[in-house]
C-alpha positions in Angstrom: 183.1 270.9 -74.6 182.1 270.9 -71.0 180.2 274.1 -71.1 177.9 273.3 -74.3 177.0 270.0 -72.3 175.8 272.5 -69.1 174.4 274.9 -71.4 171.7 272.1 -72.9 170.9 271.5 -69.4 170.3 274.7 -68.7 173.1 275.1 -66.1 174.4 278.3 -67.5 176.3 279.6 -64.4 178.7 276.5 -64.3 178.8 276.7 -68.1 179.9 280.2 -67.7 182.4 279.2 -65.6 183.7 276.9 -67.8 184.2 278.7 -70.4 186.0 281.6 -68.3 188.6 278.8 -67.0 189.2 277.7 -70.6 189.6 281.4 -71.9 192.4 281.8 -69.1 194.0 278.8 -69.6 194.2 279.6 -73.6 197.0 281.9 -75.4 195.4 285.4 -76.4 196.7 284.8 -80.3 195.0 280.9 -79.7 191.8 280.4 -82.7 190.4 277.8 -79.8 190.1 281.0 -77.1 188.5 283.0 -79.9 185.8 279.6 -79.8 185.0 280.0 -77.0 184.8 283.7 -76.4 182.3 282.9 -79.3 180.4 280.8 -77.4 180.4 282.8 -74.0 179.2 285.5 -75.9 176.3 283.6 -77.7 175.0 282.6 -74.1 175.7 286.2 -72.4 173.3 287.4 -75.9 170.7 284.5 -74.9 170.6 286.0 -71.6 169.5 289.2 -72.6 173.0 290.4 -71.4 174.0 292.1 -74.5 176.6 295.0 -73.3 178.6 292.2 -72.4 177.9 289.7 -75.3 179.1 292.8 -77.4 182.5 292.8 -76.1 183.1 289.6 -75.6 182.4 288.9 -79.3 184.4 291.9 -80.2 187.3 290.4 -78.3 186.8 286.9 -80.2 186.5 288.8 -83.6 190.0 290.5 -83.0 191.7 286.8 -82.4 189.4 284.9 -85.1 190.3 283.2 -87.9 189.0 282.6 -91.6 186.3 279.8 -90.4 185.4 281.4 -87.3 185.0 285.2 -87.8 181.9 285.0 -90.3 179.5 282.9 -87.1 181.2 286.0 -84.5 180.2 288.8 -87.1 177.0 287.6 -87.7 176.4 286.7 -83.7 178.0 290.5 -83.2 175.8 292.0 -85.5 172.7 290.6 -83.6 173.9 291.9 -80.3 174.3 295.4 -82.0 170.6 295.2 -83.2 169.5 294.1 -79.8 171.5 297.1 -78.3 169.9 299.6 -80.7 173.4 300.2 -82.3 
């Protein structure tokens, strides 16, 4: 993926990018957009940005599968403890 690549080299407003193309391009019932919410959400958390991290892992939890909603609760659960919640 594209944005993973920017995010190692520390490009994170292009990766962000990326990853907001791919989430419009993807079906709202689509396990690959609830990926990459994932992952949007794990960099808006690195970036101390953790209001939005919440929803946007909320928003990949709703559309997750089996193998993806364990790594999205436990990524969500961090936000909430960053947030206070």
């Amino acid at each position: 993926m594209l944005a993973r690549v920017r995010m190692r080299q520390n490009r994170m407003t292009e990766a962000e990018a990326s990853l907001k193309r791919s989430s419009d391009l993807l079906a709202d019932d689509d396990v690959g957009l609830a990926q990459t919410l994932w992952v949007l959400g794990c960099m808006q958390r690195a970036q101390q940005r953790n209001e939005e991290a919440e929803q946007t892992h909320r928003r990949a939890l709703a559309i997750s599968d089996a193998w993806t909603k364990p790594d999205i609760l436990l990524d969500l659960g961090i936000v909430l403890i960053q947030l206070g919640d």
